[in-house]
C-alpha positions in Angstrom: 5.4 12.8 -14.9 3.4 9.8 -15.3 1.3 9.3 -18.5 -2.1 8.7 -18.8 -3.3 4.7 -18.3 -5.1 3.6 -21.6 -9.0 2.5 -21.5 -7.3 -1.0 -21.4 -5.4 -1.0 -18.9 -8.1 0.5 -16.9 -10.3 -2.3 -18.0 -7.4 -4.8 -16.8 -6.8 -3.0 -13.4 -10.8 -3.9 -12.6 -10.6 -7.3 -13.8 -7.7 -7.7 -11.6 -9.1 -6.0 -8.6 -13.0 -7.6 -8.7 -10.4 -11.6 -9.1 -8.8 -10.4 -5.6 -10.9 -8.2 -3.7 -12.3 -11.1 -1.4 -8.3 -11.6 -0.5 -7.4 -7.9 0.3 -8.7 -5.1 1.4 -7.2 -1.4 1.8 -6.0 -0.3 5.0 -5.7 3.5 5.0 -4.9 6.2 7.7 -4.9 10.4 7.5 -1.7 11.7 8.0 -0.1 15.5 7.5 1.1 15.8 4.2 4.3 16.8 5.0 4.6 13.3 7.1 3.2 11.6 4.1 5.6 12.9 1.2 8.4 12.6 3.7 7.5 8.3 4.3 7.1 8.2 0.5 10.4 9.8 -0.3 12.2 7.8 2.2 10.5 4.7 0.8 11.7 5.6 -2.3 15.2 6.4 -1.4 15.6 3.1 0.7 14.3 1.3 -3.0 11.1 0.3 -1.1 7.6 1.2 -1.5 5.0 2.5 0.6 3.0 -0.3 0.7 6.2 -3.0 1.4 6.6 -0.9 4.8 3.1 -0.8 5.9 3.1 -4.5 5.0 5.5 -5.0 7.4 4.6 -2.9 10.4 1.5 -4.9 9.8 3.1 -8.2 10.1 5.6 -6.8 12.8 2.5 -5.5 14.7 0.5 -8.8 14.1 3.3 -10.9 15.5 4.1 -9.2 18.6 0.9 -8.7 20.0 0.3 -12.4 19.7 1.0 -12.3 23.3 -2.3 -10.6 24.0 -4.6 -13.8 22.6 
């Protein structure tokens, strides 16, 4: 079980998110739960995390329908 982020760390995490937020922006999607515990366990099993492989399908995606320009 995770324990509880202090005040300042909180505090740090904003800083850190008003610095970048012009350079990145959240890309979500709704999946089943089932789906989305199972991708986050596998992540976690192949020593990866969630957001490496979305990342990379990103990049992957990008990339090959480069084509279509």
């Amino acid at each position: 079980m995770h324990m509880a982020r202090s005040e300042a760390q909180r505090a740090a995490d904003r800083r850190y998110n008003a610095k970048v937020a012009d350079r990145y922006k959240l890309v979500s999607a709704k999946v089943k739960a089932e789906e989305a515990e199972a991708f986050r366990l596998r992540c976690k099993e192949n020593g990866t995390t969630v957001n490496a492989v979305l990342r990379s399908a990103i990049r992957n995606y990008m990339e090959e329908d480069t084509a279509h320009d």
